[in-house]
N, CA, C and O atoms as a GROMACS GRO file, in nm:
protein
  488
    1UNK      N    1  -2.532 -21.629   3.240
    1UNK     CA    2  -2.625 -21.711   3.163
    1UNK      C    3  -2.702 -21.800   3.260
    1UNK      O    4  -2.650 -21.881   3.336
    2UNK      N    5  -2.860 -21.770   3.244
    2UNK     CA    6  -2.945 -21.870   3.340
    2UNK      C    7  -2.947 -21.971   3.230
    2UNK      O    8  -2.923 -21.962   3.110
    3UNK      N    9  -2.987 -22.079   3.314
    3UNK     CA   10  -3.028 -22.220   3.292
    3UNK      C   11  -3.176 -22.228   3.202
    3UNK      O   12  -3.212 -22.306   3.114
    4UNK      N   13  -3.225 -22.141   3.251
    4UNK     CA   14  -3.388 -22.108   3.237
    4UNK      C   15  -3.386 -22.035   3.072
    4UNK      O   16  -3.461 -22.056   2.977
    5UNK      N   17  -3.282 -21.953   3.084
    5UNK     CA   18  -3.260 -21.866   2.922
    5UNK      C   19  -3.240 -21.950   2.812
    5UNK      O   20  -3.306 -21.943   2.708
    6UNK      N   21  -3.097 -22.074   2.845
    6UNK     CA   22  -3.025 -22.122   2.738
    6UNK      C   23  -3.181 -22.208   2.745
    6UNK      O   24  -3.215 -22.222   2.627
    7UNK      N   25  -3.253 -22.251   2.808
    7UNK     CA   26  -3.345 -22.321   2.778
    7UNK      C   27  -3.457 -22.274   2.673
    7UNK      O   28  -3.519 -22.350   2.597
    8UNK      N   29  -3.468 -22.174   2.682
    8UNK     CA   30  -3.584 -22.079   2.632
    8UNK      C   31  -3.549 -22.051   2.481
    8UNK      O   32  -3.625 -22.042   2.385
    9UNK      N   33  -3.362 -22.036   2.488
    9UNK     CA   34  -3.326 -22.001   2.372
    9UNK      C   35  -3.360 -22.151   2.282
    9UNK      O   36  -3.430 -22.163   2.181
   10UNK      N   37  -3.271 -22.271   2.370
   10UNK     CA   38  -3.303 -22.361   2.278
   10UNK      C   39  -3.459 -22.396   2.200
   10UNK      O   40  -3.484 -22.423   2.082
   11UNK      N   41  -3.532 -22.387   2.296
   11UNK     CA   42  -3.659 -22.409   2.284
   11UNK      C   43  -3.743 -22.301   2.139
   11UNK      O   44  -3.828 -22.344   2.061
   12UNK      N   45  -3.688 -22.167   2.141
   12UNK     CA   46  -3.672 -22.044   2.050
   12UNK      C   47  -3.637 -22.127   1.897
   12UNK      O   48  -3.702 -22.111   1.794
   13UNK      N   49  -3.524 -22.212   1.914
   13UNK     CA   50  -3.444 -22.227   1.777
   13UNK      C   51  -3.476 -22.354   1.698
   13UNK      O   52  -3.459 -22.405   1.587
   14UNK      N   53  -3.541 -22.379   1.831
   14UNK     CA   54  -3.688 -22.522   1.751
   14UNK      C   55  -3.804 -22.475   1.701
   14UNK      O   56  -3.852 -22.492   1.589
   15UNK      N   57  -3.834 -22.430   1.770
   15UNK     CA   58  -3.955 -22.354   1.711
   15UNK      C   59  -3.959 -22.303   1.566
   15UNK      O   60  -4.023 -22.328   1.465
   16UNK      N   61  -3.830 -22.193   1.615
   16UNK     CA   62  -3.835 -22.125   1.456
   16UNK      C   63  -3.740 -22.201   1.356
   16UNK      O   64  -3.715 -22.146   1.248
   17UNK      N   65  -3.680 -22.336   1.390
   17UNK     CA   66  -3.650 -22.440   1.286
   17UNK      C   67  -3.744 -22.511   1.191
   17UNK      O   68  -3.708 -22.549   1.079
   18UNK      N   69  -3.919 -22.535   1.260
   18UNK     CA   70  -4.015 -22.583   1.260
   18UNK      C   71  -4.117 -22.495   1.117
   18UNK      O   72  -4.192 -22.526   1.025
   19UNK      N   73  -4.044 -22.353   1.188
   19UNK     CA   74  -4.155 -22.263   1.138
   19UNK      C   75  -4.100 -22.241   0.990
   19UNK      O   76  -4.185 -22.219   0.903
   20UNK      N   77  -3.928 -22.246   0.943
   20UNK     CA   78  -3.855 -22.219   0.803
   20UNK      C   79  -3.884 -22.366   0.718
   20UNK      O   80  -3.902 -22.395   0.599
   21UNK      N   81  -3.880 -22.434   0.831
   21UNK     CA   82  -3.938 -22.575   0.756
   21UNK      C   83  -4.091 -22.575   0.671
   21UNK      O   84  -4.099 -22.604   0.551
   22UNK      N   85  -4.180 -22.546   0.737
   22UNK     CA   86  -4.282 -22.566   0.672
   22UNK      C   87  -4.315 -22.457   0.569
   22UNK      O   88  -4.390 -22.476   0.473
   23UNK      N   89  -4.255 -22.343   0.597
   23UNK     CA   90  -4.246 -22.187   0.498
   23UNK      C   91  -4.149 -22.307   0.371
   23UNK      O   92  -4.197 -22.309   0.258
   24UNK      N   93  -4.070 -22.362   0.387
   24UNK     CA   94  -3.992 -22.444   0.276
   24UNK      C   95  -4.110 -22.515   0.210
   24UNK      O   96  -4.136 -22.496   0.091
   25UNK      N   97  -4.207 -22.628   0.316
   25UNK     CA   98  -4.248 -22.644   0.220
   25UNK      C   99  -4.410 -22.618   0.166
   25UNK      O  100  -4.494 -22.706   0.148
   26UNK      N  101  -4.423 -22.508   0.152
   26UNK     CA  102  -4.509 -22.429   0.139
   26UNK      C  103  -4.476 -22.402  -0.057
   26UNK      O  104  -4.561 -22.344  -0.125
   27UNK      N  105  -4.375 -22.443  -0.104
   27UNK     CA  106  -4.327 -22.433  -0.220
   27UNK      C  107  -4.388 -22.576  -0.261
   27UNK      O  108  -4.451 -22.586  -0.367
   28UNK      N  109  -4.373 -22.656  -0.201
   28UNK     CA  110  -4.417 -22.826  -0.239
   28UNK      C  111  -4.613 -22.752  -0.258
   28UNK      O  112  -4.689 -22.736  -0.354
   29UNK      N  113  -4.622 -22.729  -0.124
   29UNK     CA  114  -4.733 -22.782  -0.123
   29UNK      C  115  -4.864 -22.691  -0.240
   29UNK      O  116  -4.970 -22.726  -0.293
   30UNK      N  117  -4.780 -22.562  -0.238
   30UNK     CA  118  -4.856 -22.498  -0.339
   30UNK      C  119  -4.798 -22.474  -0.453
   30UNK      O  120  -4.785 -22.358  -0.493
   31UNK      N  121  -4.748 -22.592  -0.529
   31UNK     CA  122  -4.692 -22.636  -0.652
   31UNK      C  123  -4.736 -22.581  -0.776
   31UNK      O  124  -4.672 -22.530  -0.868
   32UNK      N  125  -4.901 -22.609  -0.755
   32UNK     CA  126  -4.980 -22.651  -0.845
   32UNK      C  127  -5.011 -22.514  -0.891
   32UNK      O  128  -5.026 -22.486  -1.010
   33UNK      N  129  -5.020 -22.428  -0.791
   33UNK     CA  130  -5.082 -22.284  -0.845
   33UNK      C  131  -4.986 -22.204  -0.807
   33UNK      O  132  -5.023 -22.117  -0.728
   34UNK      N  133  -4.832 -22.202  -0.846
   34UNK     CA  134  -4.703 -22.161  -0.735
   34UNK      C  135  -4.702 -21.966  -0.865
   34UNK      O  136  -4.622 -21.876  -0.840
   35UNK      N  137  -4.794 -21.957  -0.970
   35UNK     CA  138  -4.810 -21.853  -1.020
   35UNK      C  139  -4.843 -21.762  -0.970
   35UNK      O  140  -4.802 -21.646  -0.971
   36UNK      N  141  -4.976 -21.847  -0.888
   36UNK     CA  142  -5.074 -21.716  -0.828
   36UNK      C  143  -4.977 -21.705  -0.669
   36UNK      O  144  -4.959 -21.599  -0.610
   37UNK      N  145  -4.925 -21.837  -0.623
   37UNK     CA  146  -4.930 -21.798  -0.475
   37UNK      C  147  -4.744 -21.779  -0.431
   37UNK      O  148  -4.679 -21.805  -0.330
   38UNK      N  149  -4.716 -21.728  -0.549
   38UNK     CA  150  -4.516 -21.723  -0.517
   38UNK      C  151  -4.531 -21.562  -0.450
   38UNK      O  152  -4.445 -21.498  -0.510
   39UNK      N  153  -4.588 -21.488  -0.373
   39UNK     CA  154  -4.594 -21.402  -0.354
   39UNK      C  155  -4.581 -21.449  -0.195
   39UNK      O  156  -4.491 -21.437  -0.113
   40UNK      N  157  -4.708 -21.506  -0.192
   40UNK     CA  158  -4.686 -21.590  -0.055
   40UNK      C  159  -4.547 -21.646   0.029
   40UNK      O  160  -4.492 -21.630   0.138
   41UNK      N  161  -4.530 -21.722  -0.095
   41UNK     CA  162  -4.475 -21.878  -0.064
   41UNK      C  163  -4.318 -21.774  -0.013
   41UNK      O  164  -4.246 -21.810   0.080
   42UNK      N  165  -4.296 -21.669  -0.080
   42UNK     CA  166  -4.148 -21.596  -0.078
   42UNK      C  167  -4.140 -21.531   0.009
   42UNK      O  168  -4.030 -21.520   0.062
   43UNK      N  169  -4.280 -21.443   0.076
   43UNK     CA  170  -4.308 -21.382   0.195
   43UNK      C  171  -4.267 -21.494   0.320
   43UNK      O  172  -4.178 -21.468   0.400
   44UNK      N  173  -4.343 -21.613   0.322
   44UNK     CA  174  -4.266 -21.738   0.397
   44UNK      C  175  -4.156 -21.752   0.447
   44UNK      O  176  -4.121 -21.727   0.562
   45UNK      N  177  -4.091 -21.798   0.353
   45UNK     CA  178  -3.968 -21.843   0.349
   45UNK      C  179  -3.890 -21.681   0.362
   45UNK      O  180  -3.835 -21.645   0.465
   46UNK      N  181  -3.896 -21.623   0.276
   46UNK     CA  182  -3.786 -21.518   0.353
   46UNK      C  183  -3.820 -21.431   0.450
   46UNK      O  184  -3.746 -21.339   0.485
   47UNK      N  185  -3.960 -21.459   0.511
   47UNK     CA  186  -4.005 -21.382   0.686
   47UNK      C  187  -3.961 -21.479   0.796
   47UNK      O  188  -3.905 -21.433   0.895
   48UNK      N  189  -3.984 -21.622   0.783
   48UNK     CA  190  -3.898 -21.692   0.849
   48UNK      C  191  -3.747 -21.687   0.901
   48UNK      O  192  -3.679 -21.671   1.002
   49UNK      N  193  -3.741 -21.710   0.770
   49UNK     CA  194  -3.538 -21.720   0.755
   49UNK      C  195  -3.518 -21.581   0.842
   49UNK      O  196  -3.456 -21.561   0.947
   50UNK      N  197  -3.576 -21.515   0.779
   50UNK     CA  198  -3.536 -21.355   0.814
   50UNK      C  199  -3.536 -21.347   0.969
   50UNK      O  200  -3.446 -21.294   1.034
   51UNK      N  201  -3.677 -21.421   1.034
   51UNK     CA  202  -3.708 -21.395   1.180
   51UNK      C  203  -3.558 -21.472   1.290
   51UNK      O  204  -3.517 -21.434   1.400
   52UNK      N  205  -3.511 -21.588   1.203
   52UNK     CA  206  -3.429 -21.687   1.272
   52UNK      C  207  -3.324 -21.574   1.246
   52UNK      O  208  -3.273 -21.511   1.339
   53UNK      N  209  -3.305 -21.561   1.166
   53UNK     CA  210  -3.114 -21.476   1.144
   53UNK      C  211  -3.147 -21.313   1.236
   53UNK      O  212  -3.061 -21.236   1.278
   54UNK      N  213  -3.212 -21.307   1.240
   54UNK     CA  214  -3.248 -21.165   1.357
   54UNK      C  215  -3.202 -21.222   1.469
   54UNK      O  216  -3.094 -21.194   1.523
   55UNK      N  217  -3.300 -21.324   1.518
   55UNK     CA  218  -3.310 -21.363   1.681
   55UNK      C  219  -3.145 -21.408   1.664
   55UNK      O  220  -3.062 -21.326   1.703
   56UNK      N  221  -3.108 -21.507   1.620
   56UNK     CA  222  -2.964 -21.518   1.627
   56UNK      C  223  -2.811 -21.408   1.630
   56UNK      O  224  -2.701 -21.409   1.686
   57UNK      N  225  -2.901 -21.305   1.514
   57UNK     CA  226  -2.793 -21.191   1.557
   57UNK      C  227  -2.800 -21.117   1.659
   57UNK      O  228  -2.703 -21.049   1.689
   58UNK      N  229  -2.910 -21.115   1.731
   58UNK     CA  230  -2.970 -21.061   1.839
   58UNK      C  231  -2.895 -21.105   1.995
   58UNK      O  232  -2.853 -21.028   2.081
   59UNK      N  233  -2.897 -21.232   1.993
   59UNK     CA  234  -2.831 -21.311   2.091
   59UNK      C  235  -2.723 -21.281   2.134
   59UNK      O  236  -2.641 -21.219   2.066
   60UNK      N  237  -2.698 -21.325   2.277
   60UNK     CA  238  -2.551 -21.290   2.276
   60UNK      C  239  -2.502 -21.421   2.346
   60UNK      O  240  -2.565 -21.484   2.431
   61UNK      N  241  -2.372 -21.454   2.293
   61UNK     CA  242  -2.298 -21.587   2.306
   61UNK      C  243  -2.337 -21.704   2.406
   61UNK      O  244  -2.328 -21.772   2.303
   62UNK      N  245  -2.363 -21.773   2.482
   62UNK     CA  246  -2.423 -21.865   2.528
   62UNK      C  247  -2.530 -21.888   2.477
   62UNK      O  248  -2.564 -22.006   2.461
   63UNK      N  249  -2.639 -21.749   2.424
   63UNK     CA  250  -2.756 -21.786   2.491
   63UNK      C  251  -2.772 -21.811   2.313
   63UNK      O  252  -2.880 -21.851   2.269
   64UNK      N  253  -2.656 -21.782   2.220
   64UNK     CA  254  -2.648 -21.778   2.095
   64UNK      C  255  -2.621 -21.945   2.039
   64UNK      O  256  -2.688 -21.981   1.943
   65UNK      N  257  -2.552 -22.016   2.082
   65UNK     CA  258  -2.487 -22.119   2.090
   65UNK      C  259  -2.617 -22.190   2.157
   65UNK      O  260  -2.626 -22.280   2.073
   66UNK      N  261  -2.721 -22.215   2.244
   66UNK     CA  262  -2.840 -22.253   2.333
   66UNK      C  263  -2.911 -22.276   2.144
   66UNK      O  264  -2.915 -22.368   2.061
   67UNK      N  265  -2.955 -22.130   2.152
   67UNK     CA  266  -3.032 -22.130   1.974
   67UNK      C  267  -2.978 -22.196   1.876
   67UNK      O  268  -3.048 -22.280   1.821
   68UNK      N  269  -2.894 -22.183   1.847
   68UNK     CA  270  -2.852 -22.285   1.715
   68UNK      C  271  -2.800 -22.381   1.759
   68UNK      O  272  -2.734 -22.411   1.660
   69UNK      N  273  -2.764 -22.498   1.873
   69UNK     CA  274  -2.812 -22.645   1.888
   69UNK      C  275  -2.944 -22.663   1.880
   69UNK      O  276  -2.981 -22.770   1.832
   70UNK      N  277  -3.062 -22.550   1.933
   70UNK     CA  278  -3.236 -22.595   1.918
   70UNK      C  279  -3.223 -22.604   1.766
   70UNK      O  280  -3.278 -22.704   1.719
   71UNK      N  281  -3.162 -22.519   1.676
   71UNK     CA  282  -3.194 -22.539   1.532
   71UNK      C  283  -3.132 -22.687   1.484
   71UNK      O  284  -3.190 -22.781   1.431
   72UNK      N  285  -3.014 -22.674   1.516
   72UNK     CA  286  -2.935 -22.803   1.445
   72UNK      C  287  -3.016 -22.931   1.552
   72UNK      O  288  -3.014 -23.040   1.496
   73UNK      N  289  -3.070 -22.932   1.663
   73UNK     CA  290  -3.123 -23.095   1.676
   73UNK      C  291  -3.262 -23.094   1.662
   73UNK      O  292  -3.306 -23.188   1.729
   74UNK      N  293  -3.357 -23.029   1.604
   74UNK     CA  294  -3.509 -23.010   1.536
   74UNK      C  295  -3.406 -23.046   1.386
   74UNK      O  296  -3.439 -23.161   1.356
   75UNK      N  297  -3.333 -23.013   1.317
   75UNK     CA  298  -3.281 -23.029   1.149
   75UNK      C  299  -3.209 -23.191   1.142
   75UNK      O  300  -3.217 -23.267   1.045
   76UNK      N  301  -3.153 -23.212   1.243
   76UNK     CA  302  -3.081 -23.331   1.283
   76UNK      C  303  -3.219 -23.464   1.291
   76UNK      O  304  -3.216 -23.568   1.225
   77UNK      N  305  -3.340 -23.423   1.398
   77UNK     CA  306  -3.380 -23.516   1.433
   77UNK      C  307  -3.509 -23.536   1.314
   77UNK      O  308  -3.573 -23.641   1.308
   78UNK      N  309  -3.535 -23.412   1.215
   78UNK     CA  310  -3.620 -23.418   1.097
   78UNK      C  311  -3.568 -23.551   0.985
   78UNK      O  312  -3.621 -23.651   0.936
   79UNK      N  313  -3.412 -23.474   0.979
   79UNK     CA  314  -3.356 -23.579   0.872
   79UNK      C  315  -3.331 -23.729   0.926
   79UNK      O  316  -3.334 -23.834   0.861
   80UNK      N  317  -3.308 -23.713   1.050
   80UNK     CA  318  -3.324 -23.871   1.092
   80UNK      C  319  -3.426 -23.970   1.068
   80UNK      O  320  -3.398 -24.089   1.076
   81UNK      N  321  -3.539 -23.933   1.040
   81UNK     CA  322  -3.679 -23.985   1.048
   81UNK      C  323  -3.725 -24.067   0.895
   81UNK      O  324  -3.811 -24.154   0.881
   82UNK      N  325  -3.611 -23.991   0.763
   82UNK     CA  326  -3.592 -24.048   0.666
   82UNK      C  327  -3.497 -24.115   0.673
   82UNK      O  328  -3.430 -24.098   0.571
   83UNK      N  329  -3.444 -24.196   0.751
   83UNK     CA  330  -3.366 -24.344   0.770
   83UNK      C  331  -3.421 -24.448   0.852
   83UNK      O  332  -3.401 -24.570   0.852
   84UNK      N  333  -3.503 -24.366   0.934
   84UNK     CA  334  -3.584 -24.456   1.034
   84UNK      C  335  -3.670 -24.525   0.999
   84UNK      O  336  -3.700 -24.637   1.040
   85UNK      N  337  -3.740 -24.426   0.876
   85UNK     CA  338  -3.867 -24.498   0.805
   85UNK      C  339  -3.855 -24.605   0.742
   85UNK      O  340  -3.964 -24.661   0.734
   86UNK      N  341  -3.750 -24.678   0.678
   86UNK     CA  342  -3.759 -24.819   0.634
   86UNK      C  343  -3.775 -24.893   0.721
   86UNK      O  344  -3.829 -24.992   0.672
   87UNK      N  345  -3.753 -24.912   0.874
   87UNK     CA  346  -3.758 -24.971   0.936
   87UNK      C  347  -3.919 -25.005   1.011
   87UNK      O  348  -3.962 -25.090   1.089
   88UNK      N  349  -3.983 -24.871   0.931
   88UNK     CA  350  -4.121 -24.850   1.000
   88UNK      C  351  -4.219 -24.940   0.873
   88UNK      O  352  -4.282 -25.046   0.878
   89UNK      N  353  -4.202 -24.864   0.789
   89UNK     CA  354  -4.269 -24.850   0.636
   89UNK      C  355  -4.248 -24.983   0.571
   89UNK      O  356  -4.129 -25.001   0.596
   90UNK      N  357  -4.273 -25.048   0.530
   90UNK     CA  358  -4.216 -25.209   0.469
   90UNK      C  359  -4.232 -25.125   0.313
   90UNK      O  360  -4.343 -25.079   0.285
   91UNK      N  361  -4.116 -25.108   0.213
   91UNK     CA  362  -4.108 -25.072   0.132
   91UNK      C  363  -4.166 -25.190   0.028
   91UNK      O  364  -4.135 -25.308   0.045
   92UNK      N  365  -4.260 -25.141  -0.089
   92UNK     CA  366  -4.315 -25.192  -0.154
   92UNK      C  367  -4.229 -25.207  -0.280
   92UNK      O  368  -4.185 -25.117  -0.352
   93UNK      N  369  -4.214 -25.342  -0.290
   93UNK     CA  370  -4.172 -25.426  -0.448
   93UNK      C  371  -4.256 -25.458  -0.524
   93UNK      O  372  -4.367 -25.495  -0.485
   94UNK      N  373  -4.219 -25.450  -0.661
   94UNK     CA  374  -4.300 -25.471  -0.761
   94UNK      C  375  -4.350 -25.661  -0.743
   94UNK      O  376  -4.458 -25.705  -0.783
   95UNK      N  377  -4.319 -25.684  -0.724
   95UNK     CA  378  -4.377 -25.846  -0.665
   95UNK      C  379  -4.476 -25.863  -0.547
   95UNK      O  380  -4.515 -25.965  -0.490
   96UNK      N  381  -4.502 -25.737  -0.527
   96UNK     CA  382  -4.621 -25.716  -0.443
   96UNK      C  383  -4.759 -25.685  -0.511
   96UNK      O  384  -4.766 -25.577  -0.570
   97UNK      N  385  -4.839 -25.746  -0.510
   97UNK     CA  386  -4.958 -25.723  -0.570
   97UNK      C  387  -5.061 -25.604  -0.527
   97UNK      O  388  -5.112 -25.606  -0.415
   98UNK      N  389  -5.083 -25.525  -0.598
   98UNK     CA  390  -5.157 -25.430  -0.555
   98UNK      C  391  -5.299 -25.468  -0.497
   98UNK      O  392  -5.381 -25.513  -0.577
   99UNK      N  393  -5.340 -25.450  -0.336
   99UNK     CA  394  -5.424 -25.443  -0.308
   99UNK      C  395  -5.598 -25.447  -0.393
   99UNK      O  396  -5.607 -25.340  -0.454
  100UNK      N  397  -5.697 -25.512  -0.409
  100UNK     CA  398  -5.811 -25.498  -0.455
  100UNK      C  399  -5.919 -25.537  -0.366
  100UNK      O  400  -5.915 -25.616  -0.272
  101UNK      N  401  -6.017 -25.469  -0.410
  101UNK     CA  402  -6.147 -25.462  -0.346
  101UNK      C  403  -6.262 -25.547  -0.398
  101UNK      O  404  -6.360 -25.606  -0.352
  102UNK      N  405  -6.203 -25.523  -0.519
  102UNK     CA  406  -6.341 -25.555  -0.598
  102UNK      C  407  -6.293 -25.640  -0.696
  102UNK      O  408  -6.185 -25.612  -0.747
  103UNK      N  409  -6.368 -25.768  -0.742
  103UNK     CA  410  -6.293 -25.880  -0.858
  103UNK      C  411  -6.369 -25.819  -0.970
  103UNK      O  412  -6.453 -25.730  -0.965
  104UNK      N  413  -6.328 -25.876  -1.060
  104UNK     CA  414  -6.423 -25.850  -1.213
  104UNK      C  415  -6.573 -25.847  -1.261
  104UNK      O  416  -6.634 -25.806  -1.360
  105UNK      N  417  -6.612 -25.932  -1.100
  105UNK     CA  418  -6.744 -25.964  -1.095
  105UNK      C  419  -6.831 -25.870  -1.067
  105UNK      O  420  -6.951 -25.886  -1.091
  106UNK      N  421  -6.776 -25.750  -1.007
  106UNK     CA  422  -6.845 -25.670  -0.890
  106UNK      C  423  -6.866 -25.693  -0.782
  106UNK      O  424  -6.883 -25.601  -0.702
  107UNK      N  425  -6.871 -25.833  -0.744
  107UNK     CA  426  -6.858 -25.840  -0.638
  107UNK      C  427  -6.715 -25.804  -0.548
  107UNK      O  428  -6.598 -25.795  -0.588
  108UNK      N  429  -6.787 -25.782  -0.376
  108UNK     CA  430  -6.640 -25.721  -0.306
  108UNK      C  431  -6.515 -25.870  -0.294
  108UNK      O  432  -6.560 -25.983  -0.310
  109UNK      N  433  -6.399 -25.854  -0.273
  109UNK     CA  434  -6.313 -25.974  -0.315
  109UNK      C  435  -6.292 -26.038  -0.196
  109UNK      O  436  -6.315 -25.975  -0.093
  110UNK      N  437  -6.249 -26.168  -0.188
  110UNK     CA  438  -6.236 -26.233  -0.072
  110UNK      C  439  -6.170 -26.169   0.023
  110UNK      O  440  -6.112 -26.070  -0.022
  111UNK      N  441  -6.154 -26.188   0.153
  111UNK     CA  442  -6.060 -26.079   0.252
  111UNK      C  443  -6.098 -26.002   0.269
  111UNK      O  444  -6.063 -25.968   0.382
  112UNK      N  445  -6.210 -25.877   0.195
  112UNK     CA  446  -6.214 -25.718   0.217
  112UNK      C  447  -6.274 -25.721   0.313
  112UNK      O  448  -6.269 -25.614   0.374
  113UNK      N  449  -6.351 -25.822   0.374
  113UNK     CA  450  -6.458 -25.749   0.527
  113UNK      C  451  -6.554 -25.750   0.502
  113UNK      O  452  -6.642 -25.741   0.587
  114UNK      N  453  -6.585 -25.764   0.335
  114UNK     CA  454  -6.758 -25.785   0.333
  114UNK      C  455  -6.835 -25.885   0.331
  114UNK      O  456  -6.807 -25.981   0.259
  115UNK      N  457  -6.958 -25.885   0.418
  115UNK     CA  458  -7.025 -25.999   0.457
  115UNK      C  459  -7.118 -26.046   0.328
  115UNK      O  460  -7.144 -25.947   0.259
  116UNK      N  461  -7.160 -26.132   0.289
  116UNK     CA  462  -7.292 -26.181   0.186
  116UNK      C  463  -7.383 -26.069   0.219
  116UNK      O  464  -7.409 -26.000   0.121
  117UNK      N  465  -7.431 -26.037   0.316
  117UNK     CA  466  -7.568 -26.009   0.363
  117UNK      C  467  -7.511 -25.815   0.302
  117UNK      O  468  -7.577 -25.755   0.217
  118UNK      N  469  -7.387 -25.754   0.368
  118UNK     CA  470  -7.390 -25.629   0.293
  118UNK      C  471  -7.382 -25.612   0.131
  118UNK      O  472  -7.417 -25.505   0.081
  119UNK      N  473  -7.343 -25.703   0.061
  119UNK     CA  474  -7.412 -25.671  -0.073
  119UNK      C  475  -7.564 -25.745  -0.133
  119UNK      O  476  -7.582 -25.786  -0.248
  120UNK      N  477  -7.640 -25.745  -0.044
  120UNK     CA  478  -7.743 -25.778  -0.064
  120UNK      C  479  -7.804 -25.934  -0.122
  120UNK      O  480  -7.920 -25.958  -0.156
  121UNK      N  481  -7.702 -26.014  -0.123
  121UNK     CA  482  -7.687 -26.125  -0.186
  121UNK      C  483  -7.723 -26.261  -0.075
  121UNK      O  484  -7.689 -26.256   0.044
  122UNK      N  485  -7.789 -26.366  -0.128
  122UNK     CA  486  -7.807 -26.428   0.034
  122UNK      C  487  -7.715 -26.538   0.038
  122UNK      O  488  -7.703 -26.605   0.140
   0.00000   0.00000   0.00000
């Protein structure tokens, strides 16, 4: 086993961790019309899956074990990113006032950035 292989493999099992991921959500994203496009969406997801469980049966032991840590730390470091995000994201409470632009007046609201002179007003 080269150094250069288990690398290639790992690098292999990210990739195609990347690639079953977005074939997943390819179901989200074409929700709306999932009638016309489940033909697709199944071709996806099971040409993916399909491509990863090949290359893996394909492998042989080191370079097998190289590939599925690339899968499990691309799946590891995806799901991490939904715990991280509170820390990023300041989660919104209902005691937060929703953002406005515009008051009742039509005119733009204090704070937004607009000057007198861009709504034409002197």
């Amino acid at each position: 086993m080269t150094r250069l292989g288990s690398l290639f493999a790992f690098g292999l099992g990210v990739a195609l961790a990347i690639r079953v991921l977005a074939a997943l959500y390819g179901i989200i994203d074409l929700w709306h019309a999932i009638g016309t496009y489940y033909p697709r969406v199944l071709r996806g997801v099971a040409g993916w899956s399909g491509a990863t469980l090949l290359v893996a049966a394909l492998l042989e032991g080191a370079y097998r074990i190289s590939f599925g840590l690339g899968l499990l730390a691309f799946a590891l470091g995806y799901a991490s990113l939904y715990g991280l995000r509170h820390l990023v994201v300041r989660p919104l409470t209902p005691s937060d006032p929703a953002p406005r632009s515009i008051d009742d007046g039509g005119r733009p609201a204090a704070g937004c950035g607009a000057s007198p002179r861009a709504s034409g007003r002197p």
